[in-house]
C-alpha positions in Angstrom: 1.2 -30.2 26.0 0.4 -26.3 24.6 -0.9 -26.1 21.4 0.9 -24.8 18.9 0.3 -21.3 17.6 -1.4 -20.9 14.0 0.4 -20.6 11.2 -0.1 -18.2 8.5 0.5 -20.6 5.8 -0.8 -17.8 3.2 1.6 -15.0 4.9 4.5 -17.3 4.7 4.1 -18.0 0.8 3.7 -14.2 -0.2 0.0 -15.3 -1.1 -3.6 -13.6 -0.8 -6.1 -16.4 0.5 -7.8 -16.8 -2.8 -4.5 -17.6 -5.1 -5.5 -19.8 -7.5 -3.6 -23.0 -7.6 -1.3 -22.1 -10.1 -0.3 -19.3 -8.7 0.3 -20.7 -5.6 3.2 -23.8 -7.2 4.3 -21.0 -9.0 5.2 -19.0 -6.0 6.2 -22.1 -4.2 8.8 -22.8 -7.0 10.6 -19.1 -6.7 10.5 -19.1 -3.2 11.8 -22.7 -2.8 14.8 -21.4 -4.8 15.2 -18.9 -3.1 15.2 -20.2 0.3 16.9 -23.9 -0.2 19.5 -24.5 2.1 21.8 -25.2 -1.3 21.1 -21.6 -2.1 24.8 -19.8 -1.4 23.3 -16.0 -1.8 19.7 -16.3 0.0 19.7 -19.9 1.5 18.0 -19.5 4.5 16.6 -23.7 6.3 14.0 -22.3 8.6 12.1 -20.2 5.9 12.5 -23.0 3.5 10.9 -25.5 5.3 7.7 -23.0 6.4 7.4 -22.5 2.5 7.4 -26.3 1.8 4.9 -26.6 5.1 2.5 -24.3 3.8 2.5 -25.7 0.2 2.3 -29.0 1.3 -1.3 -27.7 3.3 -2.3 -25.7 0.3 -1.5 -27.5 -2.3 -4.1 -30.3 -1.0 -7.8 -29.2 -1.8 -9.0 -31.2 1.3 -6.0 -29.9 3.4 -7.0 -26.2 2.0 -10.4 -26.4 2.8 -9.9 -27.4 6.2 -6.9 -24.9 6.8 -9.0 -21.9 5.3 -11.7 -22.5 7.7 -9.0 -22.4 10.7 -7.7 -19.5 8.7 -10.9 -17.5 8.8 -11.9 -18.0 12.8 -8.1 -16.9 13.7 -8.1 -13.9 11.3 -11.4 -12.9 13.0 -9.5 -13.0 16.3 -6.5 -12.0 15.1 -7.6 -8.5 13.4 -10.0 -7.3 16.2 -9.4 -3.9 16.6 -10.9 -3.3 18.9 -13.8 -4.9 21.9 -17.3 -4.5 20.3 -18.3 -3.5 24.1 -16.7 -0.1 23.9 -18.5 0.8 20.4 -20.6 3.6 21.5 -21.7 7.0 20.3 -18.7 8.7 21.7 -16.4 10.8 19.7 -13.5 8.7 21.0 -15.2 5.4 20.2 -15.9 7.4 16.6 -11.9 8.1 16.1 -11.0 4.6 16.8 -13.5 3.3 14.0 -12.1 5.1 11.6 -8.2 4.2 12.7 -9.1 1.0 12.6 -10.9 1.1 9.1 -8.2 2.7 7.5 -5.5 0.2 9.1 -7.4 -2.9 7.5 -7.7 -1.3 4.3 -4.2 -0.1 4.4 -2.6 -3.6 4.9 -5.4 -5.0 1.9 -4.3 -1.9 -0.5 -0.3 -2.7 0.2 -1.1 -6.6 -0.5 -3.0 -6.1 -3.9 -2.5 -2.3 -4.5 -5.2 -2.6 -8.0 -7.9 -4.0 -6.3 -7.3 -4.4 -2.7 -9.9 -4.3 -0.7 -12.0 -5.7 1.9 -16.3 -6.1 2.3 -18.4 -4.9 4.9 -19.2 -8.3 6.3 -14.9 -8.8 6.4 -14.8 -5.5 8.1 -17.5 -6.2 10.5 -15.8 -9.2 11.3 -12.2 -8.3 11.7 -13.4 -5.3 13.7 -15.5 -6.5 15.8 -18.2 -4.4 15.4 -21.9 -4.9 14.3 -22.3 -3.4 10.7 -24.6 -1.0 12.3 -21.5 1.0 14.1 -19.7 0.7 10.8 -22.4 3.0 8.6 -21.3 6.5 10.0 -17.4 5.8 10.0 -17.6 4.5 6.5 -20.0 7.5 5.4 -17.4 9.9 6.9 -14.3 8.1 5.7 -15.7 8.6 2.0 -16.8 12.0 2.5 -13.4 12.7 3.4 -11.8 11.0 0.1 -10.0 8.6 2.4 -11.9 5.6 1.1 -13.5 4.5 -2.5 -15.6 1.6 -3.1 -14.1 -0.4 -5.8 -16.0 -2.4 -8.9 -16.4 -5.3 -6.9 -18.6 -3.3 -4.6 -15.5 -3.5 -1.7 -13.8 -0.6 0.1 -10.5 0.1 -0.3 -8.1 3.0 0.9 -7.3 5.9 -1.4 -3.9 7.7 -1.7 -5.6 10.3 0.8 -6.3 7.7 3.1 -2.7 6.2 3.1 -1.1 9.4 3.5 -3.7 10.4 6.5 -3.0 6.9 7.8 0.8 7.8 7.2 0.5 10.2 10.0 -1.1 7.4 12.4 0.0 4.5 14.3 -1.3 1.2 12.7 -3.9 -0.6 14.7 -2.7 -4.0 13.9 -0.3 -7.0 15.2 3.3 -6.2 13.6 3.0 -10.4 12.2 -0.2 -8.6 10.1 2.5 -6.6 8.3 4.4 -7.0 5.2 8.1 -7.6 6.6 9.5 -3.8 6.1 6.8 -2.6 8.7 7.8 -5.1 11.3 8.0 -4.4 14.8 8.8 -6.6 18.2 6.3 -3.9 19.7 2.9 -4.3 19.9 2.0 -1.8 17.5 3.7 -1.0 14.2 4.5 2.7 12.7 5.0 3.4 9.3 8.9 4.7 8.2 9.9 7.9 9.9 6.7 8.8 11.5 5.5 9.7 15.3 3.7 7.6 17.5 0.2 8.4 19.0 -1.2 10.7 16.8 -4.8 10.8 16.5 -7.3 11.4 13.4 -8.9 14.9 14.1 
């Protein structure tokens, strides 16, 4: 029997993983109405009943707790940009660092554009890359005005950065994307821009 794939329960209610509980029945609520089969204009059975799956997990402070811990190994899998063996001192190595820095922060920044933003440990993780490799990409990124460090001490991407970025294929999964950027390829583009440019 295969396992079944994870499930994003977070992704599929519209919710960052620390929504407080209210906030997460009062998302529930809009998008159960919006998705309910009884729904004439936006009724839609499959999307309902991932929304009632997802609160049903989250909803449960046990449940939640387990699920976040599941939630936090696959994201770490999930967001690797990139195999720490190839982190090197190479120029190449360099420009895929700092594509894959701004992709992260990118997809934080779209979720929660006043304060999204991610820490060095999350970055170290989701890259795959000891936070050693991380200091001269992050120290170049800021020179450049393409990243700020927020109050709360995380990074996050600057209009500079988004609009650099703009110019870039994203280095993550299309499911890691908001639903306007999907893709069924393996990596996403933003609107009416070329693939397989690289940051010079």
């Amino acid at each position: 029997m295969t396992q079944r794939p994870f499930v994003d329960y977070y992704e599929a209610l519209q919710l960052s993983p620390s929504a407080s509980q209210e906030t997460l029945e009062r998302v529930y609520r809009l998008l159960a109405k919006r998705y309910h089969p009884d729904n004439q204009t936006s009724g839609d059975a499959t999307r309902f009943a991932d929304v009632l799956e997802a609160f049903t997990v989250l909803s449960d402070a046990e449940k939640r707790a387990a699920y976040d811990v599941q939630y936090d190994e696959n994201r770490s899998a999930t967001w690797k940009v990139f195999d720490q063996t190839t982190a090197g001192d190479g120029r190449a190595e360099d420009r895929q660092l700092f594509h894959g820095i701004l992709s992260l922060l990118y997809v934080a920044r779209r979720r929660d554009p006043r304060a999204g933003g991610l820490g060095a440990i999350n970055l170290e993780k989701m890259l795959g890359c000891p936070q050693q490799h991380l200091e001269f990409p992050l120290w170049y990124l800021r020179q450049r005005g393409w990243i700020e460090t927020l109050d709360t001490g995380q990074m996050a991407i600057t209009v500079e950065g988004i609009e650099k970025l703009s110019n870039q294929e994203l280095s993550l999964p299309p499911d890691r994307l908001l639903p306007e950027f999907t893709s069924p390829s393996a990596s996403v583009s933003l609107p009416g821009q070329p693939n397989g440019s690289t940051i010079s």
